[in-house]
N, C-alpha and C positions, 0 to 999 in steps of 0.2 A: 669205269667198271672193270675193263682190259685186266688193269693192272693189279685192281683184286685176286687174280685167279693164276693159280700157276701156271708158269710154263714147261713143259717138257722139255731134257734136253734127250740124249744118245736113248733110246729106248728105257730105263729107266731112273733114267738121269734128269734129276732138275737143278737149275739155278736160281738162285733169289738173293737179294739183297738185304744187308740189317737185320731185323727180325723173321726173316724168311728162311727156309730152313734150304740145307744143300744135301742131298742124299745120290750118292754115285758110289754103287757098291758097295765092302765095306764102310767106307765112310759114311755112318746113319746119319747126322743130323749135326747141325749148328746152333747149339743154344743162344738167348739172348741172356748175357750177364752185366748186370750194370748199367751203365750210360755211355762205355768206352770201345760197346761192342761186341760178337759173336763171339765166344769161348768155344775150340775145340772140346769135344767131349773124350779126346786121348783116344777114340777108337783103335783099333788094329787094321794098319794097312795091309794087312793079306790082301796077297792076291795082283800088289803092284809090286812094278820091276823096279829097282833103285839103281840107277847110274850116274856117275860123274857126270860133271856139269861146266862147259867151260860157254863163256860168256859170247867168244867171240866165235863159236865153232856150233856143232849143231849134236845133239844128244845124240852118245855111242847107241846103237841096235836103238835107230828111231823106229823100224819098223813096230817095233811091240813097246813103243814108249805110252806111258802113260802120267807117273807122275816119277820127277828127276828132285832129287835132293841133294846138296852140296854138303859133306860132314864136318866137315870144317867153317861152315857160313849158318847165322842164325838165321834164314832164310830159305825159303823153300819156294820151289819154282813149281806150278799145278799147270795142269792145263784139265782144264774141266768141259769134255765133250763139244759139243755143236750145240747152238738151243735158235729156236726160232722166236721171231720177232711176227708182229701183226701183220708186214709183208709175205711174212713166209719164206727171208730171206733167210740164209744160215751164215754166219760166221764162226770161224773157232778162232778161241781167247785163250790167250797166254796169258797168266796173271801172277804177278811178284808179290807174296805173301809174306810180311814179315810176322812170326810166328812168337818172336823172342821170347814175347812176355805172357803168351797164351791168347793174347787176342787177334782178332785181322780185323787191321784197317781200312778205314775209307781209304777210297778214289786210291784203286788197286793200278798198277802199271804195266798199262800195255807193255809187250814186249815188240819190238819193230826190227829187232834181228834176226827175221826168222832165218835158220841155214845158213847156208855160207853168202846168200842174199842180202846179207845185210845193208851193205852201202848201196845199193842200186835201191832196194826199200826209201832208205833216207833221203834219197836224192828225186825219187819220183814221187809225185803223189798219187795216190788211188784213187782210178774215175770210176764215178759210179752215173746211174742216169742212161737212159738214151735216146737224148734229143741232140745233144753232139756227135756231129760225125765226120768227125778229126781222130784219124790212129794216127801212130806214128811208135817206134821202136822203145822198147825199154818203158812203155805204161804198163802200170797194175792195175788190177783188177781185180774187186773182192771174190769172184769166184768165176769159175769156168759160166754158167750159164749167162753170169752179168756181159761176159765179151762176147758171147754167143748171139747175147740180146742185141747188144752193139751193133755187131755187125750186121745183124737181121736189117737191122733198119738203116745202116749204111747204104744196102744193097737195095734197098725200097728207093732211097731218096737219090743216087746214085743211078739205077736204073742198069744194074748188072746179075747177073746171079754167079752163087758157088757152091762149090761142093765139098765135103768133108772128105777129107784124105781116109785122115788117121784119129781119133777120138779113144783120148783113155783117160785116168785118173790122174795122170802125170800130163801129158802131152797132148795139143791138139794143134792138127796140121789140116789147111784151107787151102782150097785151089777153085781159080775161075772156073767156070761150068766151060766154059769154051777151052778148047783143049789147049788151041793156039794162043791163048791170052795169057801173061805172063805174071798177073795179079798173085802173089801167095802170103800167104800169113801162117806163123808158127809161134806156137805159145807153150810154156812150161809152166808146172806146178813149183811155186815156191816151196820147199822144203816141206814141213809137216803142216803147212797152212793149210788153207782154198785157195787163197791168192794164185791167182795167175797173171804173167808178164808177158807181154809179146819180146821174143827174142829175135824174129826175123820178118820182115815187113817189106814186101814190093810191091806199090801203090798205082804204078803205070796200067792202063787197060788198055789193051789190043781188041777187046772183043768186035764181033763181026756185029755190023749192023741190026743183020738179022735175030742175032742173039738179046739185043737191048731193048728189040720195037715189040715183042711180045709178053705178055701178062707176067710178071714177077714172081717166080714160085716160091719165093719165101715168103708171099703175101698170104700168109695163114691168118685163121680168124683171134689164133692166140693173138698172133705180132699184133694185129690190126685193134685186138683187145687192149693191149698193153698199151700203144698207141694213144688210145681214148681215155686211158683209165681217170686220167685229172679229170677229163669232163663231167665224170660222172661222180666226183666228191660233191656229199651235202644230199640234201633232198630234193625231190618235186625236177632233175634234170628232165627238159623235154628233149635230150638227144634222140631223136628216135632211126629207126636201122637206117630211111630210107635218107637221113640226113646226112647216116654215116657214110653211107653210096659215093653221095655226093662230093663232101668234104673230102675222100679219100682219092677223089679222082683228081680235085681240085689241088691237092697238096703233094701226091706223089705219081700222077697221073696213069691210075692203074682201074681199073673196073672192077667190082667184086659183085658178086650174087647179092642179092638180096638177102639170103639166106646167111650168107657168108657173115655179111653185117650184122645181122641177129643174132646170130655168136660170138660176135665179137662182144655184141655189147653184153649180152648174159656174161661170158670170161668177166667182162671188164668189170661188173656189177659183183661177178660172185669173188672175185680178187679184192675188192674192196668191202663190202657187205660180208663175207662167209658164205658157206655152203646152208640154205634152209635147216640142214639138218644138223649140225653145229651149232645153230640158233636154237633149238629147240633142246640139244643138249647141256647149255649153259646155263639157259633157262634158272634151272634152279638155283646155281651158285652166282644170279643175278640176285635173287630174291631172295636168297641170303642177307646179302652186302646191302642192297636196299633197305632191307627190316632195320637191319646194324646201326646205318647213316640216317636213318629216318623214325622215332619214336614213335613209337604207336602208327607206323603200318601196318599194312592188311594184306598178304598173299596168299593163294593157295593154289595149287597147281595138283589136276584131276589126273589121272592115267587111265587106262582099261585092263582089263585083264592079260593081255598082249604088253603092256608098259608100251602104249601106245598114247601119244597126248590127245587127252578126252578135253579139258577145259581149264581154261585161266582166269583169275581171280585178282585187282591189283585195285587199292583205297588207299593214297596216301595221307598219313597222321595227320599233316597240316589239313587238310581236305576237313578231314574226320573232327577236327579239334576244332575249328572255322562253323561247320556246320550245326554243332551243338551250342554255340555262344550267340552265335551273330546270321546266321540265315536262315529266313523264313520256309517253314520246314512244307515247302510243294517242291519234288521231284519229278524230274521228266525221265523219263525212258525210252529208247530206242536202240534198233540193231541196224548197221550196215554192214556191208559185206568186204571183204577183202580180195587182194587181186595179186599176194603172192604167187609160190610155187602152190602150195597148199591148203589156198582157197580158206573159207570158214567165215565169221563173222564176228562183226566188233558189236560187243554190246556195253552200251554207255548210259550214265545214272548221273543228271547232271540239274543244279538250282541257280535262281537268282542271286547275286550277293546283292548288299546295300546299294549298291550301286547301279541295279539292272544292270549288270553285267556277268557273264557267263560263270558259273564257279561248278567247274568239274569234280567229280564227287567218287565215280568209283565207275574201273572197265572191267572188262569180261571178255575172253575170245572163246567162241565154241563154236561149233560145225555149222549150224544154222538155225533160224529161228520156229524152234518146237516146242512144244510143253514141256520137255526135259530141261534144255538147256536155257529157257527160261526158269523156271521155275527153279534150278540151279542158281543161278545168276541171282532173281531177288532174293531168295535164302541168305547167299553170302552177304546181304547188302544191308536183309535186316538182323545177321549177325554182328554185322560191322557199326552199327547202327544202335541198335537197339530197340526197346521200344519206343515211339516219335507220338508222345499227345498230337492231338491235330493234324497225324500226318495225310498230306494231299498226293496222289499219285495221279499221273498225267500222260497218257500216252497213245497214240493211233490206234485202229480198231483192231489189232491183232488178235487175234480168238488165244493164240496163246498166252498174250498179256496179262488177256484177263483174267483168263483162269487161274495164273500166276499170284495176278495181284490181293484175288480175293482169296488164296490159297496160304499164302505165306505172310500177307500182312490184311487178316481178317477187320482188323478195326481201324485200318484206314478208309478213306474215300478213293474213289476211280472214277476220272474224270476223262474225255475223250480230248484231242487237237481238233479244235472248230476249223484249221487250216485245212485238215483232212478232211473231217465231214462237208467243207463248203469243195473241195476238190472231186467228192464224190456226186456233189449236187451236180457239178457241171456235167460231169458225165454221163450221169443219169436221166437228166431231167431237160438237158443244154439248153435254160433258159437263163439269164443273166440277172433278171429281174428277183428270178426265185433265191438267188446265190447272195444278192445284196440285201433282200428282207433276212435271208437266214441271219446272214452278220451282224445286221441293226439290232436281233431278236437276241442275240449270243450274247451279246455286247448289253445288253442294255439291265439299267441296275434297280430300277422300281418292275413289278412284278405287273403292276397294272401296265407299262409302257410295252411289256413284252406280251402281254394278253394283244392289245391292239394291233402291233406288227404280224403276230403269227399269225392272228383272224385274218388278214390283209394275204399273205402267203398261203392259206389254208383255201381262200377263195379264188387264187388263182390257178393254182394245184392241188389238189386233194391231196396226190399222190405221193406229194413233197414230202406234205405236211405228217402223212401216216406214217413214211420213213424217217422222219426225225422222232416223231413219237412214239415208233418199234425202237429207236436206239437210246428212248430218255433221256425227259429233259433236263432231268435236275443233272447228268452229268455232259450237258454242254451249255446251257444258259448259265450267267451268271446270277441272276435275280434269281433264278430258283435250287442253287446249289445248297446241298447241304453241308458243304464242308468249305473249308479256307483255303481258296484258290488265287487270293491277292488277287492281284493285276495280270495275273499267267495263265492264257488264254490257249496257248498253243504250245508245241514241243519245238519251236522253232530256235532256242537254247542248242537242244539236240541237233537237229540240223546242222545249226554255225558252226557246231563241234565238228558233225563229218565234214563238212567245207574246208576246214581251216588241214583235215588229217588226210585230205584229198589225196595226196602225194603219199603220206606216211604210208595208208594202207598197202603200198605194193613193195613194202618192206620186208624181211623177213622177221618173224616174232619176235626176237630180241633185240633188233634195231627200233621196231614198234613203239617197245614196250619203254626202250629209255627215250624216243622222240615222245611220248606220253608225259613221264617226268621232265623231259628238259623243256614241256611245255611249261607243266604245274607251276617251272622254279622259275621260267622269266617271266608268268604273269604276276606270282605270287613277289614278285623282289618288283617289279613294276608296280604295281598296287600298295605298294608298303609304301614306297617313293613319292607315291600321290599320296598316300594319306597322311605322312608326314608333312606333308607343304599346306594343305588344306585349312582354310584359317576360318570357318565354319564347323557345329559341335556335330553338321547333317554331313553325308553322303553331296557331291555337288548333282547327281540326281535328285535327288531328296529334297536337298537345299532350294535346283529350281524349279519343282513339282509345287511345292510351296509356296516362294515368289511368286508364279503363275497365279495360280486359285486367290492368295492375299492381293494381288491384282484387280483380282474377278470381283472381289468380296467387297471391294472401296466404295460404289455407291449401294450397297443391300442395305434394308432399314431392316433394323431389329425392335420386335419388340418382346419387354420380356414377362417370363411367366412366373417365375420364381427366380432363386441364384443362382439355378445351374441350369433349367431348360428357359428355351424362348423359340420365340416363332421369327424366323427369318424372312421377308419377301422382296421378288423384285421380278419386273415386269408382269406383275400381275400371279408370279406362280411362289408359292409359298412354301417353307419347308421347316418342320420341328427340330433341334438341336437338343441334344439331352447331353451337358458334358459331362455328367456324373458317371453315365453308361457306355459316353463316348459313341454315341450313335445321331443318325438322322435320318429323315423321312426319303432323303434322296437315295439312301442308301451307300453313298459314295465311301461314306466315314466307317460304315460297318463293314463293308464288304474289301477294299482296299485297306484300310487300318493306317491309312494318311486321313489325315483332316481334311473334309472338301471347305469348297469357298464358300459353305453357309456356316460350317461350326469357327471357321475365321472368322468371320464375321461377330458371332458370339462371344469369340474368347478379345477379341476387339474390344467390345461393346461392355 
């Protein structure tokens, strides 16, 4: 997604590659012509200085160099400002442009003679990194703070401290904190680069005792951040401060605060992750790039009147395209909460696929869960959506749910999680007995079996019983529902989902938002991969739901009524099959929409 988005180089200076455009003052833009590559558009270089160019020497009045052209050579030597990388490092690039024929070429050429540096360039390589802590004379250095960083942590693992002399844009000169200690280091600015060289290095330490046995004052929570930063690549790290205590004592054997280490790791978090509010500014030219690479996605991204971010919106087309073919149209809903800088709540919209397995359908981040921002959240969903015959809606008792659900999708059903009602029971009622009738009654798929349980629950608690029948029954029993709840009993789909995002939530929004898709895209490329190999026409849920029950069905005697209904029985308890209507007296066939082991039995028979 990064690499979508421009980068900035010198204030309004960018870089980009190929099709990307390069605007650095007069010079407006690089078109894309052909297959051969970027065409100058002849602009007018007003405004840049032209001086001779010798190869082995360093451009006349570098101070105000900007771009050097050779008039005699069909080649032209740029140097196109500083641009930042994902690290937030800066390098500036010399680049050898051959121009001849109006086009620039790929795989442009470093320059490595910068100044009159050139041979000491050549002959040393650039360290970058600072887990080695080896100097030694005549190394480079991509930029002043990379050696700065060095030596920080030289001085950590070492167990000396220094002090800066002298610090400029050219030059920087180091001396032991101890006066008497004869440690120093001097470094020079290579010509017109960043690059710095160390030119003079005395590595001996005299320091006093006293000076090495106390706490290390370059142990800042930046160093200590920079320190950590690998550990904290990827999701779900459980580094937490008081490990960092630890480890840091362990490895350069220094004490830090508490405090100290909670900064560290926030530095090390926000140097990798971005600043929250960076996240929330890219936001949109995510969801661009998203739409673009993805057909028939769904975003929408809410402000306030402030252009303050009110609410997020995010349905991917595969999601969208899946669920209109191939999944049984019961939806679950719920909102968990977030544990970034900026707090808020994830709201998720999520079904069974063929498979009883999770198939995530569409998110939402907004403030918290109110009648606004629900009733936001299903709008976009049955925007996204459409109108869904037989759609089934499933979700905990949230007062704003409901009002949502009957608000926005009027001719659905709204069914409650029986997980929740029987977790309410406990609480309420703290009988165990009442908890387990509830479920036999939830669960159970002939009308008469659930009349019997609840009378049984009803006589041991009144009080139970009046509480499930203030919250109605038809939307928690199965047997008395009036809409197509399949086999989905509960939100606990929803759940798995915040389980699995457990870690993500403390991301920032746009970290989130593509741990979201780069969920979608490996369960979605995993799932193709099984159903590729699959050597059955079912689901292998499906497939052993069926062998089960055909199992069940082997000793039932049928007998029949006509050519499509018959009376099934066994151990005495008997059941009508009607496969015209695809129904039975168990109820199993009607209300699941799988065939139980009596209409096997039939289609047997």
């Amino acid at each position: 997604m990064s690499s979508e988005i421009d980068k900035e180089l010198n204030g309004d200076s960018m870089l980009m590659h190929k099709s990307r455009h390069i605007h650095c003052d007069s010079v407006q833009t690089l078109t894309v012509d052909g297959e051969n590559g970027p065409r100058f558009q002849n602009e007018s270089l007003k405004g840049y200085k032209v001086h001779d160019w010798n190869m082995n020497e360093t451009a006349i009045n570098e101070e105000d160099y900007r771009m050097n052209t050779n008039p005699t050579s069909d080649k032209q030597v740029t140097q196109i400002g500083s641009f930042r990388t994902g690290s937030a490092q800066s390098a500036e690039i010399l680049t050898m442009i051959d121009t001849s024929d109006g086009f620039i070429h790929d795989n442009p050429t470093i320059i490595e003679d910068v100044a009159n540096e050139r041979q000491n360039m050549m002959q040393q390589p650039i360290v970058s990194g600072i887990s080695d802590d080896h100097l030694e004379e005549h190394q480079i250095y991509s930029s002043k703070k990379e050696l700065q960083r060095k030596l920080y942590m030289m001085a950590l693992k070492r167990k000396f401290e220094f002090k800066t002399t002298k610090s400029t844009t050219k030059l920087l000169l180091l001396e032991c904190f101890d006066k008497e200690c004869k440690w120093r280091v001097c470094a020079t600015k290579l010509g017109i680069s960043n690059m710095f060289q160390i030119m003079k290095f005395y590595s001996t330490h005299t320091c006093r005792l006293d000076m090495m046995s106390r706490d290390n004052r370059h142990a800042s929570s930046w160093l200590i951040g920079e320190s950590i930063r690998e550990t904290y690549q990827g999701v779900g790290c459980e580094f937490r401060p008081k490990d960092i205590v630890v480890d840091i004592r362990k490895q350069y054997g220094i004490q830090i605060s508490y405090d100290k280490a909670w900064r560290a790791k926030e530095l090390a978090l926000g140097s990798i992750r971005g600043s929250p509010e960076e996240s929330y500014n890219t936001l949109p030219s995510y969801c661009y790039v998203l739409e673009q690479k993805n057909p028939g996605t769904i975003t929408d991204i809410v402000t306030d009147c402030d252009n303050q971010f009110k609410y997020f919106f995010m349905s991917i087309g595969a999601s969208l395209a899946g669920f209109h073919t191939s999944i049984r149209p019961v939806v679950a809903v719920d909102g968990t909460f977030l544990k970034a800088k900026y707090l808020g709540t994830l709201f998720i919209a999520a079904c069974k696929d063929g498979n009883n397995q999770i198939y995530p359908l569409a998110f939402g981040i907004g403030d918290s869960e109110n009648d606004a921002s629900w009733e936001w959240f299903l709008q976009k969903l049955y925007d996204a959506l459409g109108h869904i015959d037989d759609l089934f809606v499933i979700s905990d008792r949230h007062g704003s749910i409901e009002k949502a659900v009957h608000k926005v999708f009027p001719h659905a059903r709204h069914g409650v999680c029986t997980y929740h009602v029987g977790q309410n029971l406990k609480t309420k009622f703290k009988n165990p007995v009442i908890h387990k009738l509830f479920h036999d009654a939830a669960h159970a798929y002939r009308v008469s079996e659930f009349n019997f349980i609840f009378g049984q629950l009803e006589m041991i608690d009144p009080r139970a019983a009046r509480y499930l029948m203030d919250i109605g029954v038809d939307r928690w029993a199965r047997s008395y529902s009036t809409g197509k709840r399949y086999n989905i009993m509960t939100t606990g789909i929803v759940e798995s989902l915040n389980a699995v995002l457990k870690n993500a939530r403390d991301l920032p929004i746009l970290q989130l938002v593509e741990e979201l898709r780069n969920l979608l895209q490996k369960w979605f490329v995993t799932r193709q991969q099984q159903t590729m190999s699959m050597s059955t026409e079912l689901t292998m849920w499906a497939d052993g739901e069926l062998r089960s029950r055909y199992n069940m069905s082997a000793t039932y005697v049928v007998e029949p009524i006509n050519s499509k209904e018959c009376n099934v029985n066994y151990a005495g308890i008997s059941a009508q099959v009607n496969l015209d209507t695809r129904s039975c007296t168990c109820r199993k066939f009607d209300l699941d929409h799988i065939p139980c082991a009596h209409a096997i039995a039939a289609c047997r028979f």
